[in-house]
N, C-alpha and C positions, 0 to 999 in steps of 0.2 A: 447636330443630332439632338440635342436638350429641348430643342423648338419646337422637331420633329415629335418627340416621345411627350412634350405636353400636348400638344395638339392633338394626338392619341388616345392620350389620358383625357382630354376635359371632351373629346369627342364620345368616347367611354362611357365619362360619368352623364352628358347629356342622352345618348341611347338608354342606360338606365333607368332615366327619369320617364321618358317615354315608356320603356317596357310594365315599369311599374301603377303607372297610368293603365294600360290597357289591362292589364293583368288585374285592377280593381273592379273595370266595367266590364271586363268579362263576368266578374262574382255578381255586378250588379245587373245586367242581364238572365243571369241564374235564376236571381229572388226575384225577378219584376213581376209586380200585380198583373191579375187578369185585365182583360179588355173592360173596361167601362159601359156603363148601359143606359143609354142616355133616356129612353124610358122610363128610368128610373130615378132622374134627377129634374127639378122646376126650383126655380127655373134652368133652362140653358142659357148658359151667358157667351153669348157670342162677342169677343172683344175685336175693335176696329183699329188698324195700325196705319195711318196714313202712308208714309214712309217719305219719301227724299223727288225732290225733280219732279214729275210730274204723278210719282206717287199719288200726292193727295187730290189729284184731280181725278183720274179715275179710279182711287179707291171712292171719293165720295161717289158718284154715279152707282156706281156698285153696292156702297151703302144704302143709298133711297132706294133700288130694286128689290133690295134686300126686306126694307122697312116695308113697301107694298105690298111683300107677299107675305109676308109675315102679321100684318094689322093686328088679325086678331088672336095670336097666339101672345103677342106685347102685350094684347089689353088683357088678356086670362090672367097674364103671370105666367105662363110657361116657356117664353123665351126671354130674355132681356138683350137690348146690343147698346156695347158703353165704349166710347171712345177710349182708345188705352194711350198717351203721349211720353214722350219723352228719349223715342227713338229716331229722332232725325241724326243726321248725318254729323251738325255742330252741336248737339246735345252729347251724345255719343263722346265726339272729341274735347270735349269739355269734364267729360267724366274720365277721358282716358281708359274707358271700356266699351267691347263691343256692344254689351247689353248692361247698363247703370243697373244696378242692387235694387232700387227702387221698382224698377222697370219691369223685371226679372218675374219680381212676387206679384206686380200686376198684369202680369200675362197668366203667372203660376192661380190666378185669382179665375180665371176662362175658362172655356171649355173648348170650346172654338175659335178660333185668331183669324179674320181676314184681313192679310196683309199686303200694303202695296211693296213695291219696288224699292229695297236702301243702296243705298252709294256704299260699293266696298272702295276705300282707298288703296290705290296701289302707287309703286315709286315713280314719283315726279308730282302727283296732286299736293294738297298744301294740307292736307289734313295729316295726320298723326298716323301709320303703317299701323294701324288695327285688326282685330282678326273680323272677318266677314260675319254682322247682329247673322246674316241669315246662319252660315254655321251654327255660329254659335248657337241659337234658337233651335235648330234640332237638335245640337249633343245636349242642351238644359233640359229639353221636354222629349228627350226621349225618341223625335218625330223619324222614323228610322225607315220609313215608307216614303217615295217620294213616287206619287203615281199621276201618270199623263197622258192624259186620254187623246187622240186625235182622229177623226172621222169625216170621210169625205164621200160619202154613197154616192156620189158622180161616176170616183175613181173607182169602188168598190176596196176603200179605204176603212179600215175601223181597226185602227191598232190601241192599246193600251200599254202602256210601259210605267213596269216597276223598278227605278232606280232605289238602289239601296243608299241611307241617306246618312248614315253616322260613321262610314269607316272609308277605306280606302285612302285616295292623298288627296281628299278635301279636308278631311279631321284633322291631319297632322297635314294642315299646309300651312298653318304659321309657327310651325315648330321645326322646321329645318336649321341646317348649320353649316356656317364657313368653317370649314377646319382648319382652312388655310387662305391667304388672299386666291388661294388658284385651285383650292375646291370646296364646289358647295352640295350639301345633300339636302335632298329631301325626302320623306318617310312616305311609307302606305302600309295600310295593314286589314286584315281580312281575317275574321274570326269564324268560327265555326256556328259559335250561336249568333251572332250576325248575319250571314249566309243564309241559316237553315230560314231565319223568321221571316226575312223577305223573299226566301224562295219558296217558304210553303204560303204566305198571303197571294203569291204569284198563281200557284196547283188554284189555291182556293178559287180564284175569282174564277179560272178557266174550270174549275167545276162547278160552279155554282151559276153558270153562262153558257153550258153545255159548247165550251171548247175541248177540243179535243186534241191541242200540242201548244207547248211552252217555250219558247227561244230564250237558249242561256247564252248572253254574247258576254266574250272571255277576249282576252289577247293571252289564254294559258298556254298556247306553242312557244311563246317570246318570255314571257312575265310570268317564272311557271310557278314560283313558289305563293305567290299571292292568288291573283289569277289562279292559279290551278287549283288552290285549294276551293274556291268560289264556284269552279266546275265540277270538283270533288263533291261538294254538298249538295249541287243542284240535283249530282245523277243518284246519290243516296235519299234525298228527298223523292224524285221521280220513282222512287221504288213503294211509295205510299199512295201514288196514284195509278194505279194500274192502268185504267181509261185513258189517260193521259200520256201523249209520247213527249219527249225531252228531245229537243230540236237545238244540234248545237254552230255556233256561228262564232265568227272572229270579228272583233271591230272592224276592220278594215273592210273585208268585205260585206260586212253587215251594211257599211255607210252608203256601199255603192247598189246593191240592191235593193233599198229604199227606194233608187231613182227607178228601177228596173220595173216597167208596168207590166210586167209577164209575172214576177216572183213578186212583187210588194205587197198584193193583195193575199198572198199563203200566210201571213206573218199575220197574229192577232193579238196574243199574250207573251211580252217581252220582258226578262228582268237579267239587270246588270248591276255592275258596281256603279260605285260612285261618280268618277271622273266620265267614262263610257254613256253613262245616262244621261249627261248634262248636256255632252256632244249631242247624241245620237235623238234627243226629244226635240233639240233646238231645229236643226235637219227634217227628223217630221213632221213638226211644226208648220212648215213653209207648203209643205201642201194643205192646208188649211186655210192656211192665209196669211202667214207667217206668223214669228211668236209674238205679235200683238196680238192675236186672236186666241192664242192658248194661255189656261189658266192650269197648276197644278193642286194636288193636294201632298200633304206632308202628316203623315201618318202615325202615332204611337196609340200605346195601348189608354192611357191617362190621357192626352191632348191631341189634338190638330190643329192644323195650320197650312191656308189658303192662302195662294199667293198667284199670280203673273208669273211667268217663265221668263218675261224680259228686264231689262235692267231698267233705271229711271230717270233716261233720256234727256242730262240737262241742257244740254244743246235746244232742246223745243223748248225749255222753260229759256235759256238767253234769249231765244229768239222771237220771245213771247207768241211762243204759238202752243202752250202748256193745255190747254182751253180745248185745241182740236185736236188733243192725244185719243186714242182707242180703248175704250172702258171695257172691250169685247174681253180682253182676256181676266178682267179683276170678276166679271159676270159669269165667266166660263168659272171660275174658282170659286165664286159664290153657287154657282149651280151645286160644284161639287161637296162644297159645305153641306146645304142642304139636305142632299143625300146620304151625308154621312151621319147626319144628327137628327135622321128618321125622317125627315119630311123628301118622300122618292118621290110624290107622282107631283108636287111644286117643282123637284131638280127636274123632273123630264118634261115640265113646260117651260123653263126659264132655258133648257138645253135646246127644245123645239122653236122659241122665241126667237132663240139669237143667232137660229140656223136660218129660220124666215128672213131677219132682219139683216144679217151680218152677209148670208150668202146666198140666199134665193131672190128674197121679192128687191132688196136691197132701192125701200123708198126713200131713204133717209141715207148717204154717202157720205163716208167719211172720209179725208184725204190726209187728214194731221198738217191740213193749212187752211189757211183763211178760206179759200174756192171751196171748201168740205164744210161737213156740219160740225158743232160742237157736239163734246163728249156728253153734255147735259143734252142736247138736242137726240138725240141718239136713245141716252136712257129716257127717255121722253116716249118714242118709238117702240123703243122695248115695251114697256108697261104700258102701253094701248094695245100692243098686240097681247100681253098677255091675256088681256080685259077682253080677248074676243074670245065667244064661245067655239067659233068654227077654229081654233086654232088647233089644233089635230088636224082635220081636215085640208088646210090649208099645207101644213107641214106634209102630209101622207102625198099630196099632190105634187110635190117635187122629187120625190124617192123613183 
């Protein structure tokens, strides 16, 4: 019984420390600054994160795209892009932190982050059980939007999904506890001001895009006190958009409806928790061309941050085929950069480019082996098709 009631006890005082934690970022949620205006800042400094495995092979590609379309806003002075290092996988484990202190303030230095792909260690790897740089990089900057566009005008496909990106049981997934050899927990949590911010960015875009219904997908029948407060907010938010219907759906059937080409095309503005979005974008993904072709953005009011939705595949770097990895989805996340730091009608030809290149005219093949082209071969394709003027036209012609 003495075991039993420590185990209790130190289980106790560990919920505590968690409650106490969120109960700070709720207050700092309260006081956060307004949105940023990046009109208002020269330069922007867009910082480059190579990352891990084949990270830095097609973040560079994505970098020179970058550099292209951008020439002469480097040469004004009103943009800058600077290499940020020191986040690979064995820097990391060397520091015995997800994001090194040095690292941190040289992101906190940006405006914008396009990041490739890091190796989260998990049990059995040889690295050090570390919390995941990408977590961690949203709960430091705030990045509490995690949005992901997919679109396939074939299918009559154009969904966007806003995963909420600081709470639920990614935040607290390396803060669980054995309480005993024969139980282990682990946390989630869902705040009110969490909820509202990513479910009213969700209203916005679908008003601001003349949508006219919202998909809150919930598991709140099973999972009701988290979950249901996540639905709680969504339908008191929908109360702010009148135009607007609030469209409600459960994971489970959300996933298989996806596949359903009768219902998949109803579904336009999508916003979930955390764990749910991570699912349920990878899934949509695959009608694009899977998540090597999908880029996302990660959103706060003070910074952003672009990245691939896929991991960083070191199997192709063993196999030295690192070279013929897919740059489509660090380009898809550059497009979305773009757009987010005012340059819209560069995103929508770098987005029309890589719909040419990646899925219409597709002269340039890429296989992620030797028989396929290189990632540099490819950004090579890109930025000649950008260079064409009939590019609209060319794009309009496959719609």
């Amino acid at each position: 019984m003495t075991e039993r009631r420590e185990a209790i006890e130190r289980a106790k005082a560990h919920f505590e420390e968690l409650l106490v934690e969120q109960m700070d970022r709720v207050e700092r949620m309260k006081a956060a600054e307004d949105w940023i205006d990046y009109s208002m800042i020269r330069p922007i400094v867009i910082g480059v994160v190579g990352g891990d495995g084949i990270g830095p092979y097609i973040c560079a590609e994505a970098k020179r795209v970058l550099e292209h379309m951008l020439q002469a806003e480097v040469s004004a002075g009103k943009v800058e892009i600077r290499d940020v290092s020191g986040l690979t996988i064995e820097e990391r484990a060397r520091a015995m932190k997800a994001i090194p202190a040095g690292v941190l303030d040289e992101l906190k230095r940006c405006h914008a982050i396009l990041k490739g792909p890091l190796t989260t260690p998990k049990k059995g790897d040889p690295w050090p059980n570390l919390e995941s740089a990408n977590v961690a990089m949203r709960r430091e900057l705030d990045l509490f939007a995690n949005v992901r566009p997919v679109k396939v005008p074939s299918q009559g496909i154009d969904w966007i999904f806003f995963r909420e990106n600081t709470e639920g049981a990614y935040i607290l997934g390396s803060k669980g506890l054995n309480v005993t050899d024969e139980i282990a927990f682990d946390f989630t949590v869902t705040t009110t001001q969490g909820a509202e911010r990513i479910v009213h960015l969700a209203f916005d875009h679908a008003k601001k895009n003349g949508v006219n219904r919202v998909t809150a997908v919930t598991k709140a029948n099973v999972i009701k006190t988290s979950d249901g407060k996540f639905l709680e907010v969504a339908r008191k938010v929908a109360k702010d958009y009148p135009e607007i219907d609030l469209d409600e759906w459960f994971i489970d059937i959300m996933a298989a409806k996806l596949v359903d080409p009768k219902r998949r095309t109803q579904f336009r503005v999508v916003v979930l928790p955390n764990l749910y979005g991570d699912i349920i974008t990878d899934e949509a993904a695959e009608f694009q061309g899977g998540v090597g072709t999908a880029g996302s953005a990660n959103i706060g009011k003070r910074y952003s941050m672009f990245e691939a939705i896929h991991g960083s595949a070191p199997r192709m770097v063993e196999e030295g085929r690192a070279q013929y990895a897919d740059p489509s989805s660090m380009m898809r996340a550059a497009a979305m950069l773009l757009g987010h730091i005012g340059f819209v009608e560069k995103a929508r030809r770098l987005e029309m480019a890589l719909d040419l290149c990646g899925q219409y005219e597709r002269k340039v093949v890429l296989t992620g082996r030797a028989d396929g082209a290189t990632g540099a071969k490819f950004a090579d394709y890109v930025m000649e098709t950008l260079q064409d003027p009939e590019l609209e036209a060319r794009w309009r012609s496959h719609q």
